[in-house]
C-alpha positions in Angstrom: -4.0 12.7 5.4 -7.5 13.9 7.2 -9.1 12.4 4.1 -7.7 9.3 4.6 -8.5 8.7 8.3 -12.7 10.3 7.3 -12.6 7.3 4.7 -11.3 4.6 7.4 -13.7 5.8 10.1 -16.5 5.8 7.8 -15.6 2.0 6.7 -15.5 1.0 10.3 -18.4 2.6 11.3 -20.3 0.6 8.8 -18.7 -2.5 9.2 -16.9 -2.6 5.9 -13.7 -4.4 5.1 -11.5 -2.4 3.5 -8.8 -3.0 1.2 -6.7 0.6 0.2 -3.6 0.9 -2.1 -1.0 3.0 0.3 0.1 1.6 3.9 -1.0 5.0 4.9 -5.1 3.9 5.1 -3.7 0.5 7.3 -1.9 3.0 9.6 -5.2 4.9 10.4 -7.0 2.2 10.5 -7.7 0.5 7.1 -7.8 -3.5 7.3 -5.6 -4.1 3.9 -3.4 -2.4 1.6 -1.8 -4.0 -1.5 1.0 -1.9 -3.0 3.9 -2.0 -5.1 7.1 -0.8 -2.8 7.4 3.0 -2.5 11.1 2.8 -2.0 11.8 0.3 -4.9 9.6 3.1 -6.7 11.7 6.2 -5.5 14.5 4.4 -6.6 13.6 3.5 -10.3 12.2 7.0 -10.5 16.1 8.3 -9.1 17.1 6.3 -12.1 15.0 8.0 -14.4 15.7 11.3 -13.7 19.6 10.5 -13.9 19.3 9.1 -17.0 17.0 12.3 -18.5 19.4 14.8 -16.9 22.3 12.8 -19.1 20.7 13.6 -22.0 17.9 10.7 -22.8 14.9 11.4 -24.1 11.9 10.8 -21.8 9.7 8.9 -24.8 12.4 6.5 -25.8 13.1 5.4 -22.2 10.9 1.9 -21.7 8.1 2.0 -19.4 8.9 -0.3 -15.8 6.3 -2.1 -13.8 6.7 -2.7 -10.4 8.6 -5.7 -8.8 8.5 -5.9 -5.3 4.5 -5.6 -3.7 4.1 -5.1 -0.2 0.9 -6.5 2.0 -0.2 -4.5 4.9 -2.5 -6.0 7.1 -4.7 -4.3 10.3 -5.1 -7.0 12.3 -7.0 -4.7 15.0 -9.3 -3.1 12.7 -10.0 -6.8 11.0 -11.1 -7.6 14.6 -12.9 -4.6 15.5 -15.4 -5.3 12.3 -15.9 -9.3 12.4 -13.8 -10.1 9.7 -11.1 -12.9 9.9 -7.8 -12.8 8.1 -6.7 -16.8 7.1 -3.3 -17.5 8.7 -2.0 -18.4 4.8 -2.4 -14.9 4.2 -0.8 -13.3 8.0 1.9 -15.4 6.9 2.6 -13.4 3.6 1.5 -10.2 4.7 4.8 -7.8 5.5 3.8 -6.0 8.5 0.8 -6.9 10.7 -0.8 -4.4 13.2 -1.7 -5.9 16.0 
């Protein structure tokens, strides 16, 4: 996690928008993150497991992609920086810091 707040405070103090891949660079001060739902994740991976410890084989099971993405958005940091976030996207975004 201290890597992750070094890379956020070196993107603001240089004015950079940043867009990150885990809600955990929004929560330290990252402006976006894009991601595919951790929970959704933990749970196909739950599934997985179950079905290796019944006895499948881990190269016959199919490979999943993602369903459900999540949009983070730092609304703060975005206005710290000069950058301004279209309401079309605020709309779709999932949480918002404000």
């Amino acid at each position: 996690m201290r890597f992750t707040k070094q890379i956020t405070d070196l993107a603001i103090k240089n004015w950079l928008p940043s867009v990150f891949d885990t809600v955990q660079f929004v929560k330290v001060g990252g402006v976006i993150a894009y991601s595919a739902n951790e929970a959704e994740a933990f749970r196909r991976a739950a599934v997985y497991v179950d079905k290796i410890l019944k006895g499948a084989k881990p190269a016959e099971l199919p490979t999943e992609l993602p369903t459900k993405f999540e949009l983070f958005i730092n609304l703060k940091t975005a206005k710290l920086i000069g950058v301004t976030i279209p309401p079309t996207v605020l709309y779709q975004a999932d949480k918002v810091i404000k």
